[in-house]
Residue, then its C-alpha position, 0 to 999 in steps of 0.5 A: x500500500x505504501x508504494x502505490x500512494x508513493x507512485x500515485x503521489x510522489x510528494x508523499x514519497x517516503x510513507x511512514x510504513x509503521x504507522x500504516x501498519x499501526x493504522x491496518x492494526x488498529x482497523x482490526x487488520x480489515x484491509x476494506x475498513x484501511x482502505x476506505x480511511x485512506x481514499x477519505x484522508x488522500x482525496x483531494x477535498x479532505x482538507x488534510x495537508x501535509x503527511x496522511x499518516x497522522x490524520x489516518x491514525x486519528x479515524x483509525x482510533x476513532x473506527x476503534x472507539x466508535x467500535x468499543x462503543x458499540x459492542x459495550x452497547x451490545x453487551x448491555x442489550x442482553x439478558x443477565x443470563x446472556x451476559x454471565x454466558x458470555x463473560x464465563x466464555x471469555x474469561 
């Protein structure tokens, strides 16, 4: 992924490759989730300037928030029962 923004976009040549691989963790490793992140910092009507990788991590974080949001969302729209079962199979 770095070599094609690199070839697509030489002023950004030199792409901070930990940092993508930082943000593909972060998306849970979903190469779509990356992807859509990505087209969305690098379009031109963005208003991002300057590197991408800071503003790709910051939805990367935000993805993973919102994430944990819903899934403790989900957690309390069980039953009691259906929460002690799922916590006994987690722990």
């Amino acid at each position: 992924m770095a070599g094609l923004v690199e070839a697509q976009r030489p002023d950004l040549v030199s792409v901070d490759r930990a940092a993508l691989q930082d943000a593909f963790a972060a998306f849970g490793h979903c190469p779509q989730l990356l992807m859509a992140a990505m087209g969305a910092v690098l379009r031109p009507l963005s208003g991002h300037s300057g590197r991408f990788e800071p503003a790709l991590q910051q939805a990367a974080q935000g993805q993973q928030a919102q994430d944990e949001a819903q899934m403790a969302s989900d957690r309390l729209g069980l039953k009691p029962t259906e929460q002690v079962l799922l916590w006994r199979m987690l722990h």
